[in-house]
C-alpha positions, -999 to 999 in steps of 0.1 A, spaced: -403 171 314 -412 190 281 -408 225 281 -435 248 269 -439 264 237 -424 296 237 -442 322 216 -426 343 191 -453 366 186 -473 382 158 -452 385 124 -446 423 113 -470 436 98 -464 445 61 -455 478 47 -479 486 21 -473 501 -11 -485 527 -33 -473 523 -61 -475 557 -92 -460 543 -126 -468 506 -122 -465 497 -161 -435 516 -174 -397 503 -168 -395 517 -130 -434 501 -119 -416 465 -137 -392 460 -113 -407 477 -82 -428 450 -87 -399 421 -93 -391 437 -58 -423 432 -44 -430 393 -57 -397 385 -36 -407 400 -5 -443 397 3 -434 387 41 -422 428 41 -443 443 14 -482 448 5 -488 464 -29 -521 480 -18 -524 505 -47 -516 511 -83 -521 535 -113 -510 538 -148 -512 564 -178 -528 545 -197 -524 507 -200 -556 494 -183 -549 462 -197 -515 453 -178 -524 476 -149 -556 448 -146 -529 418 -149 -513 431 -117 -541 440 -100 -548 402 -102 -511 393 -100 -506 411 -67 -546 412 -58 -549 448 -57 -581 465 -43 -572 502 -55 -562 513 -89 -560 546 -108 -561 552 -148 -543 589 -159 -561 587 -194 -594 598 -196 -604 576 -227 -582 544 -212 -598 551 -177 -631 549 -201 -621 515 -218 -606 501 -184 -642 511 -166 -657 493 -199 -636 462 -192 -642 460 -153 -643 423 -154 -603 419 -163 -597 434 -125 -607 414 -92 -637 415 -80 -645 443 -56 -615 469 -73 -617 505 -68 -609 521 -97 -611 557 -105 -593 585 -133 -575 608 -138 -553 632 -118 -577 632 -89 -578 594 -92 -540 596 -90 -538 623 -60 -569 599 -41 -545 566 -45 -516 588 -29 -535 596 -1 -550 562 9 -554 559 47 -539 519 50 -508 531 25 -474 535 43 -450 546 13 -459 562 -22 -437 554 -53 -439 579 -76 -427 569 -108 -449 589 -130 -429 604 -156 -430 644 -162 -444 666 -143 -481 647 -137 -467 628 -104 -465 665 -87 -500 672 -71 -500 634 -64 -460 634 -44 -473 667 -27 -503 646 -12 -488 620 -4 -463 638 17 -496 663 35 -509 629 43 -480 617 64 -469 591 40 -433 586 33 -422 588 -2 -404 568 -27 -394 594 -56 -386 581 -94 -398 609 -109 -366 636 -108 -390 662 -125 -412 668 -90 -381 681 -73 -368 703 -103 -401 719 -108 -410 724 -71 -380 714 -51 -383 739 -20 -423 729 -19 -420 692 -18 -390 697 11 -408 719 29 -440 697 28 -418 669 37 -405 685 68 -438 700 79 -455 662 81 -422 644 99 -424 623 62 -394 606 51 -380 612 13 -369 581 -1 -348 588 -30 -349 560 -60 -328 572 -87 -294 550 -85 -271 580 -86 -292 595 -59 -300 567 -40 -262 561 -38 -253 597 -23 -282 589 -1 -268 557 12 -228 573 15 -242 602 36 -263 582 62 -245 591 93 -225 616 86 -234 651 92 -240 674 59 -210 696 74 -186 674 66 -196 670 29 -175 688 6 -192 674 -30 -210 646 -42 -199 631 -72 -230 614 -97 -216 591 -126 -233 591 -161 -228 562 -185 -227 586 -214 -260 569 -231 -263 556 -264 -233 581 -282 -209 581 -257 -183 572 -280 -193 578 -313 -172 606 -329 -193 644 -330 -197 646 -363 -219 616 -367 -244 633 -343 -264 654 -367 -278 620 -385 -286 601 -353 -323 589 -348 -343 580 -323 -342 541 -327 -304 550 -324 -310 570 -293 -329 542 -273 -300 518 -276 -288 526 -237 -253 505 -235 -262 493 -196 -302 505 -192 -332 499 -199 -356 525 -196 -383 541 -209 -380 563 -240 -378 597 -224 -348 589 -200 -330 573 -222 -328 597 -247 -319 624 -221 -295 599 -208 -277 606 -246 -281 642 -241 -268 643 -204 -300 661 -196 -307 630 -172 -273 639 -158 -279 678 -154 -314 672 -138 -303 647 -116 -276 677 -101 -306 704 -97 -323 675 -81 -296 664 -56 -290 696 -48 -321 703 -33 -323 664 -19 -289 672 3 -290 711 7 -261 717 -12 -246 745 -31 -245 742 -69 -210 741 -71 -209 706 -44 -229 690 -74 -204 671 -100 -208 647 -125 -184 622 -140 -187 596 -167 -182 561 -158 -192 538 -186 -197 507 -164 -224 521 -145 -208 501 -111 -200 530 -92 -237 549 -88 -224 575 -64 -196 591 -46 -193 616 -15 -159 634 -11 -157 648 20 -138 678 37 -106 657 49 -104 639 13 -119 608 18 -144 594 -3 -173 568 -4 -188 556 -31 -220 530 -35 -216 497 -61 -242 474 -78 -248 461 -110 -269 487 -133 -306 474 -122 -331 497 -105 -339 465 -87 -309 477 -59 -322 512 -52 -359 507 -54 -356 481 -27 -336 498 -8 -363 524 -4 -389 502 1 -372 486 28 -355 510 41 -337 508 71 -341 472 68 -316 452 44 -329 419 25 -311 398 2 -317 413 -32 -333 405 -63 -308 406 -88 -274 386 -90 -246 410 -67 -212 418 -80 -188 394 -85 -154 401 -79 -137 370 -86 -142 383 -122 -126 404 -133 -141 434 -128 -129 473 -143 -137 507 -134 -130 537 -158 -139 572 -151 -138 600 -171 -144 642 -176 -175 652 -190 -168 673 -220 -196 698 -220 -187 710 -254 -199 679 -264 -227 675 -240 -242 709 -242 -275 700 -214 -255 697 -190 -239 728 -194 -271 743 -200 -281 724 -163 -255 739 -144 -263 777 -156 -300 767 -143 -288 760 -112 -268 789 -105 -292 815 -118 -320 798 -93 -355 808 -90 -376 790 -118 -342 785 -141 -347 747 -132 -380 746 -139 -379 763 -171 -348 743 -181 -373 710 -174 -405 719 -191 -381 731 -226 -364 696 -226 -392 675 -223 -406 690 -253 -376 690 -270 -371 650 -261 -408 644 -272 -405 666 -309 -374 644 -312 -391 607 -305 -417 621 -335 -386 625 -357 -398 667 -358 -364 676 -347 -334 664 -349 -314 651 -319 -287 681 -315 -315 706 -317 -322 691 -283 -299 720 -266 -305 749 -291 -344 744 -280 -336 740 -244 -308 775 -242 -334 795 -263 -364 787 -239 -336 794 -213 -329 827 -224 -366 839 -238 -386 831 -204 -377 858 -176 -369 839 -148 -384 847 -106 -384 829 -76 -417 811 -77 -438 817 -47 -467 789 -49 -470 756 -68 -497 774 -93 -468 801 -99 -444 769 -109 -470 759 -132 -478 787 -149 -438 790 -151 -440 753 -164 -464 760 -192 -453 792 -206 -414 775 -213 -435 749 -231 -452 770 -258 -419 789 -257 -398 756 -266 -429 743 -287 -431 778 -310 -392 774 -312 -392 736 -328 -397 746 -363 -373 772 -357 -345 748 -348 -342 722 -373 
């Protein structure tokens, strides 16, 4: 007698994907992460700064019905070009375009990997929407940390976090109650100077600056990851991610880039989180989280041999993180302020304006010229954000 059939039921449905950033270094390998699950993961939206062109490709790589151009005269040119996306795309421009794409009803997760400050309206309404969200983009939580929490909270949302080091302290705490915690510990690789001796600094340039030893990023993190101002932001942010006190946020270098993140806590013990040094690891770990799949890139293999060095940062000689620490104990907009000096500073240095160790002098003079207060609305944080800019901006000649 054959037995019947036995029904397993209707496969899962798909979480779908928003995904901010989709054609710089972070959007490249969410979407690596995305080819090799599509049985768990629906790409239902995507937006770019400015590249129309590859932003099309993967709207017909991934078949896309919602996409979103920053750029007013790329949106223009992409609108011009309709025919290089599917037929039946939604596209629209600008912030609003961004902020609309955050905020689509089918989406389930947001990944905001807009760099700067532009992926802020668009995390915030995401989150008053209900949706969970994936953050790249370390500069929403520096500028508006306390807002973007508290949204968070009010709408039951989940805050993924996809930056390794903080993805790693995210991973090491789940389950164990924030009591307990007596620091976290983030590792920096020491960028592209880590070892070259201090007098060589004042001639470097920015094709020097770009050569990361274990990364590869986009131009902006990378040269902050030289500076250690990827390093200090990464402690305001954490900080406000775990509801710690400044002094419970430590770095360490660690020129491997194994070891992403470690949590000592009060009886001595410690965990830390491994992987090879690709954003592939944490950026499916959000998207999947709680769910574990097998992973994109190749794990580690420890029958090589494999080494682990870790050594004191010497603020003397990486002055932005020194700088990021006095931030974060003076509070209020400190953070902010700290943020909207350095990205000028970075960008004046890319244009070969500046040279790389006026990076610091730039950021401590904004530090010290804009009086600092506890924001008490977004539109305070930005007005915060832009006065430290033409502050840092009227400073650049000055600090050549």
């Amino acid at each position: 007698m054959s037995r019947p059939a036995i029904s397993s039921g209707p496969a899962p449905r798909r979480k779908r994907v928003v995904l901010l950033g989709a054609t710089g270094s972070i959007g490249e390998n969410t979407l690596r992460v995305l080819a090799a699950h599509r049985d768990k993961l629906e790409l239902v939206g995507i937006a770019a700064r400015a590249n129309w062109e590859k932003l099309a490709a993967i709207a017909r790589q991934f078949d896309v019905r919602h996409t979103a151009v920053f750029d007013d005269a790329a949106f223009a040119a992409a609108r011009a070009n309709a025919a290089q996306f599917p037929a039946g795309t939604r596209l629209v421009g600008g912030l609003g375009g961004l902020t609309e794409l955050a905020q689509l009803p089918e989406a389930d997760i947001v990944l905001v990997a807009v760099v700067g400050t532009t992926g802020l309206e668009p995390a915030l309404a995401a989150l008053a929407a209900g949706k969970n969200l994936a953050l790249a983009s370390k500069e929403i939580l520096v500028l508006a940390g306390k807002f973007v929490m508290a949204e968070a909270k009010l709408r039951g949302a989940k805050l993924l976090p996809v930056d390794s080091e903080h993805n790693a302290v995210f991973q090491c705490l789940e389950g164990h109650p924030g009591a307990g915690v007596r620091r976290i510990v983030l590792t920096a690789s020491g960028g592209a100077f880590r070892d070259w001796p201090a007098e060589k600094l004042a001639q470097v340039t920015p094709a020097d600056a770009l050569q990361h030893p274990n990364w590869a990023m986009g131009p902006k993190i990378t040269v902050d990851s030289a500076t250690l101002a990827n390093k200090g932001l990464e402690l305001i942010e954490a900080q406000c991610l775990f509801g710690l006190a400044p002094a419970q946020c430590t770095a360490v270098l660690h020129p491997q880039s194994i070891v992403h993140g470690l949590v000592e806590f009060t009886d001595g013990s410690m965990l830390a989180q491994l992987c090879p040094p690709s954003m592939t690891f944490p950026i499916q770990h959000a998207l999947l989280h709680p769910e574990r799949a097998p992973g994109v890139d190749t794990a580690l293999d420890f029958s090589r041999l494999v080494s682990l060095e870790f050594r004191p940062v010497d603020e003397g000689r990486f002055p932005m993180l020194r700088l990021a620490r006095e931030a974060m104990a003076a509070g209020g907009a400190a953070p902010a302020i700290y943020n909207a000096a350095n990205e000028v500073a970075v960008a004046a240095f890319l244009a070969e304006r500046v040279p790389f160790l006026a990076i610091p002098r730039i950021v401590g003079h904004t530090l010290e010229r804009v009086k600092n207060s506890e924001p008490s609305s977004i539109a305070e944080v930005l007005i915060i954000d832009r006065e430290a800019r033409a502050v840092a901006t009227a400073h650049l000649s000055s600090a050549r």
